[in-house]
N, C-alpha and C positions, 0 to 999 in steps of 0.2 A: 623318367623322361616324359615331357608331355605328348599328347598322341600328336599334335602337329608340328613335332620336335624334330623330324629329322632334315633338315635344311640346314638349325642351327648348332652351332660347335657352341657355345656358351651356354649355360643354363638363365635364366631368368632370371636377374636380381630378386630378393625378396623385398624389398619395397613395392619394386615397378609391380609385380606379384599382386601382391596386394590391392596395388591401386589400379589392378587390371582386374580383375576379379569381380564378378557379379552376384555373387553364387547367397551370398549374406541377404541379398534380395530377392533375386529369384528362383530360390529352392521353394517359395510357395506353387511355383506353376509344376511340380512335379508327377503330379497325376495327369498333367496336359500333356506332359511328354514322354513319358511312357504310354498315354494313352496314343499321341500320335506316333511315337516309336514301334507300337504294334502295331498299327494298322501298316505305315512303313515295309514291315517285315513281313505283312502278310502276302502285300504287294508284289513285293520282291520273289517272294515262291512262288505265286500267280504267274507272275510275269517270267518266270525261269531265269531269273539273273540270278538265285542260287536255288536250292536244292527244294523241298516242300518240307522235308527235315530237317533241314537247317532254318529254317523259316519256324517251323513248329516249337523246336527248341528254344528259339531267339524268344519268341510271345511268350513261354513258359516262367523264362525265366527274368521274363520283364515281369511277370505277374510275382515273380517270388518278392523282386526289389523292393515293389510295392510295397505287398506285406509288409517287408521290413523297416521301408519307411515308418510307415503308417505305427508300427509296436514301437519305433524307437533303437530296434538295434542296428538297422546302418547308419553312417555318419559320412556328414558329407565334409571335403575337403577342398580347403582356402586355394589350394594348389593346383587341383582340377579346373579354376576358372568358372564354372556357371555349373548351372543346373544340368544340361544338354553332356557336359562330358563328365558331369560327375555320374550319369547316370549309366554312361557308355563304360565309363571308366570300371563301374560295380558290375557291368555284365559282361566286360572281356574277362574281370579277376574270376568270374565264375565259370563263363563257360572258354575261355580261351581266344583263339583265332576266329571260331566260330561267329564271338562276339564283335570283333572287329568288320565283319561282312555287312554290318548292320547301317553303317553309317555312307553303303556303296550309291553313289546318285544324289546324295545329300549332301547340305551344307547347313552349317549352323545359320547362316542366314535367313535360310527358308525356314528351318527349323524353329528357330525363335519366332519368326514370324506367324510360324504355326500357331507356336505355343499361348502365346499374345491374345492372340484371334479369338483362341480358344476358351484363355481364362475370361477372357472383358466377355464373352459370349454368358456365361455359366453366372459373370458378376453382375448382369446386365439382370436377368434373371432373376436371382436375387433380389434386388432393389427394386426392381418392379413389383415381388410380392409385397416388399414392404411399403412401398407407396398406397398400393391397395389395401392394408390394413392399418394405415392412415387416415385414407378415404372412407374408410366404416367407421373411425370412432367419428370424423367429421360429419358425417350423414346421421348418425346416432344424435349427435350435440345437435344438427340442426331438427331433426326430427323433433324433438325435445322442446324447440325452443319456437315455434312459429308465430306464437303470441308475444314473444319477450320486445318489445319494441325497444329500442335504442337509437342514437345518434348518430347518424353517420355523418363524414367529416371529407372536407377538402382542404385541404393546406394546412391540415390539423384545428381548423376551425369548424363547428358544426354548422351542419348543412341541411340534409334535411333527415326523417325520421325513417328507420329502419328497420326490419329484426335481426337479432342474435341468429337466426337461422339464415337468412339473406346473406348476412357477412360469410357465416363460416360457407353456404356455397360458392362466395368468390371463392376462395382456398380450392374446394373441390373441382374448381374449374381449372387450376394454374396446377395441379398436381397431376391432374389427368392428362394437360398436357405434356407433361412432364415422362408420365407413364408413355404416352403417345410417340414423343421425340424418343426415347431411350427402343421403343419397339422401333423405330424407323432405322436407327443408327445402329441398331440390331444388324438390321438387313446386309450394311458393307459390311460390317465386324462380319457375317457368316460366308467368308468367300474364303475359298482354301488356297495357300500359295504354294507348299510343296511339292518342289517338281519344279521348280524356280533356280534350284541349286545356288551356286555363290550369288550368280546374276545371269548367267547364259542359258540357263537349262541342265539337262543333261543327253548324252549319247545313248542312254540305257530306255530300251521300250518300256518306259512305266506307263500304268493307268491312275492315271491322275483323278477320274472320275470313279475308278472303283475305292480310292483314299477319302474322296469326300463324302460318299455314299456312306463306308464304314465310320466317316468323326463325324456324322449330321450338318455338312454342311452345305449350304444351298447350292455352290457352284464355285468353279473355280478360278485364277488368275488368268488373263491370257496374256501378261508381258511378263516375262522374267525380271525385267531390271525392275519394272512397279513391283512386283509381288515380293521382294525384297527391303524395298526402298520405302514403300508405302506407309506412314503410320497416320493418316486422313484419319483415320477410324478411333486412332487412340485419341487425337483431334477433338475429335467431333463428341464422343464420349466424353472427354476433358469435359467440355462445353456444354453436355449438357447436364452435367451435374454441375455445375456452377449456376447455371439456371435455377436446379433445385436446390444449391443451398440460397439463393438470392431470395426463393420463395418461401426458403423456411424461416431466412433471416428477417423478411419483412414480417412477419408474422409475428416472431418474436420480439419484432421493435414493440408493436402493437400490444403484444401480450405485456409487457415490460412496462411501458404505458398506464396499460390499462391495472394492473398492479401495483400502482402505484397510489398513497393517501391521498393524494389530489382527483384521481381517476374514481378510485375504489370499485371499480368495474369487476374483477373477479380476484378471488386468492387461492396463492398458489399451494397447493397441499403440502403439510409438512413431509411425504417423502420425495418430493423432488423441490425442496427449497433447502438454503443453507443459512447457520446465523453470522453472529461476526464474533470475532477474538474479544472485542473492547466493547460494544455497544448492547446489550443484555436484550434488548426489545426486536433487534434487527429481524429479518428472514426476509431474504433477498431470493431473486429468480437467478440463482446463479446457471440453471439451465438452460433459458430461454438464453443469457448475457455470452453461456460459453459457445452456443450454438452459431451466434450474429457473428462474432471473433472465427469460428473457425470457418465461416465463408468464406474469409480471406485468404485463409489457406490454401481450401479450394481451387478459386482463382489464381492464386498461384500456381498451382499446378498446371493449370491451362497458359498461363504464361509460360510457365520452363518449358514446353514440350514446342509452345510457336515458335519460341528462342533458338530450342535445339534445333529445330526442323527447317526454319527460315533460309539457311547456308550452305545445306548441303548438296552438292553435285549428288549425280546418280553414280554407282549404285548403293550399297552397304556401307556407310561408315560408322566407326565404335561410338561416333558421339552419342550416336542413336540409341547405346546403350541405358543413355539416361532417359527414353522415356520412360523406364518400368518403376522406377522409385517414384517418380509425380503422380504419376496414374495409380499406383498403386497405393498412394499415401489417398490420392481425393476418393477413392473408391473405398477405404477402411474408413475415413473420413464422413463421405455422406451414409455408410450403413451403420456406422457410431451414431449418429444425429437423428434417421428417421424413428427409431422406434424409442429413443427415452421423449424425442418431441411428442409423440402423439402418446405416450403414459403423462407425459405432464398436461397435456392438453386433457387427457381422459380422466383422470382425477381432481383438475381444478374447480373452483365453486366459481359459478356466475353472479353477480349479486343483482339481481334482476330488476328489485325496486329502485338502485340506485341508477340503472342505466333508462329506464325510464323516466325518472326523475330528470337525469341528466338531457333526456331528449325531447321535454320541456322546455329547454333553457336555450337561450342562443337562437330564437325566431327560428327554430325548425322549420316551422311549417308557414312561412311567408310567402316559397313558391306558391303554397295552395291555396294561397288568399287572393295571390295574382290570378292564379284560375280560375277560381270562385270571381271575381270580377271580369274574365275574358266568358262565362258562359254569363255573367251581365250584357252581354253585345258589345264588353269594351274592350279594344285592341290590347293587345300583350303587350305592349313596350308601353302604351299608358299605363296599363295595369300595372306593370311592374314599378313606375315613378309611385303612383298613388300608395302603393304598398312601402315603398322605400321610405314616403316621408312619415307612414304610421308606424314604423320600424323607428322612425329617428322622434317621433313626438312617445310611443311608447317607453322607447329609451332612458330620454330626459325624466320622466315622470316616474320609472323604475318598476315599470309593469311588464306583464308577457300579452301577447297578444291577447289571450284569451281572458286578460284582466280589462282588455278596454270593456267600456261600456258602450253599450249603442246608439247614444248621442255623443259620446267621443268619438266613434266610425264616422258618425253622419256627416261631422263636425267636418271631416276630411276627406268624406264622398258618399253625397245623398241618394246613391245607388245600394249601399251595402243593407243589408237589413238582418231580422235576427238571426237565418240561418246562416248566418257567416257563422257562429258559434261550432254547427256542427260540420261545415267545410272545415274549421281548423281546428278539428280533435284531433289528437294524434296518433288515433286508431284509423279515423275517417281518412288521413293523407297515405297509413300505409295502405290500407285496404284496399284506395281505388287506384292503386298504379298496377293494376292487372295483368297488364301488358307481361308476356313472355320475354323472361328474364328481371321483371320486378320484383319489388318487397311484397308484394300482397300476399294470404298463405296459400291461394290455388297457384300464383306461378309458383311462387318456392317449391312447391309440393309438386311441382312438374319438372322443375331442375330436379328435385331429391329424387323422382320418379326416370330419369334419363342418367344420373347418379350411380341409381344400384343398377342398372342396366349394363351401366359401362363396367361395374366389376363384373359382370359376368363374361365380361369379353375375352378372347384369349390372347396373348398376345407374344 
């Protein structure tokens, strides 16, 4: 008989069973609920709702369950329904009546909610280390790279001239926030609801503040039907790992790109490339390609959970049951992707003479010929025509800038003279954009500098 079996004269179809049953998903939060099942129980002797030994016992013998989780010799059952009573279920078989005293003031709806809170808190955790040693092999590569000038691009056309160190600190900027958001959203995840019961509370003097003290949590619900009903949090989580994979997946567009015979920008090492069945020459980023695909996934998971959530009245309903499969799938999900992304990134070869080469090509450095003519005394929107049409007679004639000769400039504006030569070196355009948050290597080296800073931070 199921423990909330005595109302009904029929047993449970085994279908419906089954298709009522959580237990196949969330037997992972099992250490969440024992862990909150003890503090529960300690509560409860505190508070003299039962005995200090009966209390003592209850915690005992939650600790034994564990164990046996953890070795492998309990097993949990389809028939039990979830985690929450397969767990009650293993501590009434052991200690009896005793263990039935456990679940007095409680509902599995706070309870799950507990549990939830608890896991997204511990996975949040997690993910954040690993963004952070993300953030080190990216600070590494740009370390590395402050001379490597390359191409940077808008609408996928090149634009102006940049470093390999510059680019990879955009990344360290969008991951940090990333780290940023995920400690923010932290903050609601760590609010405790038990003591919420089904949706009313309870009649029993619990300290609800001595329960969040002993599971670390920052503070607790003050509505019952919210501290039930609530899953903002799983929400917001959702979201903002969808963010991170959005930022991994642009990255790996790029990488994928730049991978490419036409790019030749960097190669991907052969232990995180794959080749093909038919083709003998292939070695494909199949890393970078699985990574962009499972964003999608992601995102969905943030979809199912808006979907589930969008319709429901207050308090508790089973739909809610499905946030734990989406959340749980995009949280295996982005801790899958951060750390083979940043082994593929940490063993690739950058090919540096060609990204050089490439940042040559394409009037890079045009802006900087317009500038070179606005410190002439000539307006910037003239500047910028005068440049346009050396851009379009360079063109025709199949030259780069720095091939015109100085009676071809003249030809086209008798202000320019030979120092335009070293206005549009490709060193000279990275070098003088100084400015905090430019390419030049003292800003980069003051982002990389605010960079390892931020990994010191705790979060």
């Amino acid at each position: 008989m199921k423990l909330w079996g005595g109302r009904f004269e029929k047993g449970t179809d085994e279908l419906v069973n089954d298709f009522n049953s959580s237990i196949r998903f969330d037997k992972r939060m099992y250490k969440q609920d024992i862990k909150g099942s003890t503090a529960h129980a300690k509560m409860l002797g505190k508070c003299g709702v039962i005995t200090e030994e009966e209390s003592a016992f209850i915690v005992k013998t939650l600790a034994e369950i564990l164990d046996e989780i953890e070795n492998g010799t309990a097993q949990f059952m389809i028939d039990a329904e979830d985690i929450h009573m397969n767990i009650e279920t293993m501590l009434i078989a052991k200690i009896g009546d005793t263990g039935k005293k456990l679940h007095t003031g409680r509902s599995r709806n706070d309870q799950v909610a507990l549990d939830i809170r608890m896991y997204l808190r511990d996975e949040t955790d997690e993910i954040i280390k690993m963004l952070k040693d993300l953030l080190r092999v990216l600070i590494n590569i740009a370390k590395d790279n402050l001379d490597t000038i390359m191409p940077g691009y808008t609408h996928l056309q090149k634009a102006q001239p940049i470093t390999l160190a510059h680019h990879m600190c955009a990344y360290t900027q969008m991951f940090e926030r990333d780290i940023m958001r995920l400690a923010d959203c932290r903050k609601r995840i760590n609010i405790m609801p038990l003591g919420s019961g089904a949706l009313a509370a309870t009649t029993y003097p619990f300290d609800r503040e001595f329960v969040a003290r002993e599971l670390g949590f920052d503070g607790i619900t003050y509505n019952s039907l919210d501290g039930v009903s609530d899953r903002d949090f799983v929400i917001e989580m959702s979201g903002a790992l969808s963010i991170i994979m959005m930022h991994l997946s642009r990255f790996c567009e790029e990488l994928i790109l730049w991978n490419t015979n036409e790019f030749s920008f960097v190669e991907m090492d052969d232990s995180c490339s794959t080749g093909s069945s038919i083709m003998p020459q292939k070695k494909n980023p199949d890393v970078a390609e699985l990574i962009r695909g499972k964003a999608g996934r992601v995102y969905g998971s943030l979809m199912t959970i808006l979907t589930v959530m969008k319709g429901i009245p207050l308090a508790y309903n089973k739909d809610m049951q499905e946030d734990k499969e989406c959340i749980f799938d995009a949280v295996d999900t982005v801790k899958l992707c951060i750390p083979v992304f940043a082994k593929m990134l940490d063993t690739m070869k950058f090919n540096k003479d060609v990204m050089y080469k490439g940042a040559g090509g394409g009037f890079t450095n045009a802006t900087d010929a317009a500038d070179y003519l606005v410190r002439k005394n000539i307006p910037f929107r003239k500047a910028h025509e005068i440049v346009g049409k050396t851009v379009l007679y360079a063109t025709k004639h199949g030259k780069a800038l720095s091939e015109l000769t100085l009676d071809e400039y003249k030809a086209i504006c008798p202000e320019i003279d030979g120092d335009i030569y070293y206005a549009i070196d490709l060193k000279t355009c990275v070098e003088g954009r100084k400015i905090i948050g430019g390419p030049a290597k003292e800003a980069v080296l003051k982002t990389i500098e605010k960079d390892i800073s931020f990994l010191e931070k705790e979060f």
